[in-house]
N, C-alpha and C positions, 0 to 999 in steps of 0.2 A: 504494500500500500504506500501512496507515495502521503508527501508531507504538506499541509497547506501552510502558508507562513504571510499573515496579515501585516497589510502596511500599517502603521503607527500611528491611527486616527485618533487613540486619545493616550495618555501615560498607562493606563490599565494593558492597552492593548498592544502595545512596544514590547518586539520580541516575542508576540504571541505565534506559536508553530502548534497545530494541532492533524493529527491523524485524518488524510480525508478517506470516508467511510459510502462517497457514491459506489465503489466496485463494488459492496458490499451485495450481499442478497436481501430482497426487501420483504419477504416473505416469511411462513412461519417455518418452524424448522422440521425435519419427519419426524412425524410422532414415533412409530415406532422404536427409534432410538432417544426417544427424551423420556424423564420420570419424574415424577413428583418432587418439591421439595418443600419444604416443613420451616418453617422458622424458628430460632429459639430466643431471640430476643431474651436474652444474655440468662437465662431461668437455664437452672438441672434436671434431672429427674424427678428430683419432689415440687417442681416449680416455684423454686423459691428463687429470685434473682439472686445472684452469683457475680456477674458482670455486669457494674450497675451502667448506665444509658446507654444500652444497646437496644435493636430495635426499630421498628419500623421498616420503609423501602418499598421497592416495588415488587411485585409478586415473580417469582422464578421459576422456569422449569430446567430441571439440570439434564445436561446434553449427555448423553456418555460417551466417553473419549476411548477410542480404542491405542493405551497408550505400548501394548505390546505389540502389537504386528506382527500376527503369530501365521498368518495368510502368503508365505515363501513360496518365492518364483512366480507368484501369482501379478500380472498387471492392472492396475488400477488406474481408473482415466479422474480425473479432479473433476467436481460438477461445479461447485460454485464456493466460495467464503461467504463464512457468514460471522456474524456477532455474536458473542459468547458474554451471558452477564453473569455467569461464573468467573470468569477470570481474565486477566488482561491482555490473551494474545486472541486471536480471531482461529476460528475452527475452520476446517475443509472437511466438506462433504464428499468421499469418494466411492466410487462404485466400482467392484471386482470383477473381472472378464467372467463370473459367475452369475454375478449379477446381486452380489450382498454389498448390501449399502455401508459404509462406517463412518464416524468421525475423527478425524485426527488435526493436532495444532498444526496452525497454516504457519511452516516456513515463509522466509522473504523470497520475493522473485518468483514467485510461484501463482497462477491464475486457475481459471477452466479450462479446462482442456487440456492441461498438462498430464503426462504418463508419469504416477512412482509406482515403486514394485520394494518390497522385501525381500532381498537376497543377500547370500554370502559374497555372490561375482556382480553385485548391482553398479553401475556406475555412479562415481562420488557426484552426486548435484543432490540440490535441494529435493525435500521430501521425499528422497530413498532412505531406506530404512538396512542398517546391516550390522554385524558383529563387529563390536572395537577392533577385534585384530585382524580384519578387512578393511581398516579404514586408514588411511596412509598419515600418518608423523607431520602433526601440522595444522590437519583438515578443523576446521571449527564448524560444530556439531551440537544439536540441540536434544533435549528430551531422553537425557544417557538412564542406564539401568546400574544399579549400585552392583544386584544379583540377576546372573543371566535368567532369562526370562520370567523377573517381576515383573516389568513394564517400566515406562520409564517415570526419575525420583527428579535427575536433577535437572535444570535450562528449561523449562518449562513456561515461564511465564515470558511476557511479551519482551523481545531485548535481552533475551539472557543469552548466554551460550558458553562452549567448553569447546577447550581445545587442549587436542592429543597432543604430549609433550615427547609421549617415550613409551615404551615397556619394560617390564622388568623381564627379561629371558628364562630367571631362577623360577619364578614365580607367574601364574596368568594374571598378570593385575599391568593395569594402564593407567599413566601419569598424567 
């Protein structure tokens, strides 16, 4: 998504750079993959407030993110990005050469129509999906897994990312 950056009509507005969100999908999202979500408005189990001025917002339904990409050698075509008010990066809708819908965090540079795939031999661009020790000394990389096939813990949110420094040869663990 590119960057909108306002001319300086008043001091508020000086420097103002904000996310433009027209590529965005204007629509609702598939329900089949969306589910309920529940507020807690900062209350426990006995609803007793716990965290006190928490609370309120707008109402959510939470998308499920398919963060393992357990779907190998399989090609996926990207349908559209959409908005996510769970969290701060934007989701991609993509659909499997099978035909099973999923969501996964929209990499940069990446639209509709775009082909990723999960593979061990995938080539390195955005929103391919592969094991660290396929991935080459360098590459900056988002949504890594702490443990092979959790899914993934860290880079996650909008702006974040990791980059491979090294491996240890003694040991399967990546720096």
């Amino acid at each position: 998504m590119a960057l909108k950056q306002y001319k300086p009509t008043s001091p508020g507005q000086r420097g103002l750079v904000l996310v433009d969100r027209s590529q965005l999908h204007k629509g609702a999202p598939v329900k089949k993959l969306t589910e309920g979500l529940s507020k807690k408005g900062g209350r426990n189990n006995n609803g007793r407030i716990t965290a006190r001025r928490r609370g309120g917002g707008h109402k959510r339904t939470y998308r499920v993110i398919d963060f393992k990409r357990r779907k190998w050698d399989m090609e996926a075509t990207i349908e559209r990005i959409e908005y996510d008010p769970n969290r701060s990066a934007f989701i991609a809708l993509i659909t499997y050469e099978d035909g099973e819908q999923a969501y996964i965090i929209a990499p940069q540079r990446v639209g509709a129509g775009d082909k990723v795939v999960a593979s061990a031999k995938a080539d390195v661009k955005p929103g391919n999906a592969m094991p660290l020790s396929a991935v080459p000394i360098g590459t900056i990389v988002h949504n890594v897994e702490l443990k092979a096939g959790a899914g993934g813990k860290i880079a996650r949110s909008a702006g974040t990312y990791v980059q491979l420094v090294g491996r240890d040869q003694a040991m399967p663990f990546c720096v």
